[in-house]
N, C-alpha and C positions, 0 to 999 in steps of 0.2 A: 442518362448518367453514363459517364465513359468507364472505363476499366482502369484506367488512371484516377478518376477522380474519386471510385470504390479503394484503391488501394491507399493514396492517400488519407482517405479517412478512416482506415484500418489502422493503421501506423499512427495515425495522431491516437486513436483511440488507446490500443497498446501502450503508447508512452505516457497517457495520462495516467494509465490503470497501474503501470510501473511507478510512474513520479509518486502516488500518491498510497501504493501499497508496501513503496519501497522502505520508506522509514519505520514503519510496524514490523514490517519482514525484520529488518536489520537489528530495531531492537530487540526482539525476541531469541531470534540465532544471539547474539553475542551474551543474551543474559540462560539460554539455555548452554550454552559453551560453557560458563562461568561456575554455572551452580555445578555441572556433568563434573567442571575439573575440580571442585569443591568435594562433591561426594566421590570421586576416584580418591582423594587423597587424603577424606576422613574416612572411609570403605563404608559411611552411610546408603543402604540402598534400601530409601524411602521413594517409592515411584512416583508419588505425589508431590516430594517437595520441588520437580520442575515445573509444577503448574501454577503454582499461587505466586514465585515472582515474577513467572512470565504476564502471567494476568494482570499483574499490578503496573509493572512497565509497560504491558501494549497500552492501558488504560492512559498512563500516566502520556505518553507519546502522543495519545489521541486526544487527551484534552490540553496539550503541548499545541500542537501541528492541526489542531481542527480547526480551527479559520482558513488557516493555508490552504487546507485540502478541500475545502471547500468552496472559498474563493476560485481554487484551479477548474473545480468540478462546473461551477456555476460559468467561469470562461468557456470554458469546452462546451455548454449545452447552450450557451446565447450565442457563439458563432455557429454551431451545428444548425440552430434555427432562424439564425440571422441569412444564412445561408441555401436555405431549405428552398426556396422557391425558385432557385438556379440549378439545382440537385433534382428535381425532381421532372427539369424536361428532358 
């Protein structure tokens, strides 16, 4: 295995772990942004109430986007072992 062909599947790996971490990241930052400028501007400062709609949303994203992400996940591990017997001279 080249140094090339390590790198390249470095970078594929990273962009899968982004493509499919990226939407749960995303809703959570926008739904903790939300509540953060909620309670600035009602001066509630309950430190738990950022957790329960974040939980509900990542929930809610993951059973939104979980085929998807696992579709991508199941692409990514059948070319990695489709490919396995050329990687490994």
């Amino acid at each position: 295995m080249t140094d090339e062909t390590v790198m390249h599947l470095t970078t594929q790996m990273f962009l899968v772990a982004a493509k499919l971490a990226g939407p749960t990241l995303a809703a959570a930052l926008v739904v903790g942004v939300l509540v953060s400028l909620l309670q600035a501007v009602t001066q509630v400062q309950e430190m738990t109430l950022t957790f329960v709609p974040k939980i509900l949303v990542v929930m809610a994203v993951v059973l939104l986007l979980g085929p998807w992400m696992l579709q991508a996940l199941v692409e990514f591990a059948t070319d990695l072992f489709t490919r396995l017997p050329e990687l490994v001279r």
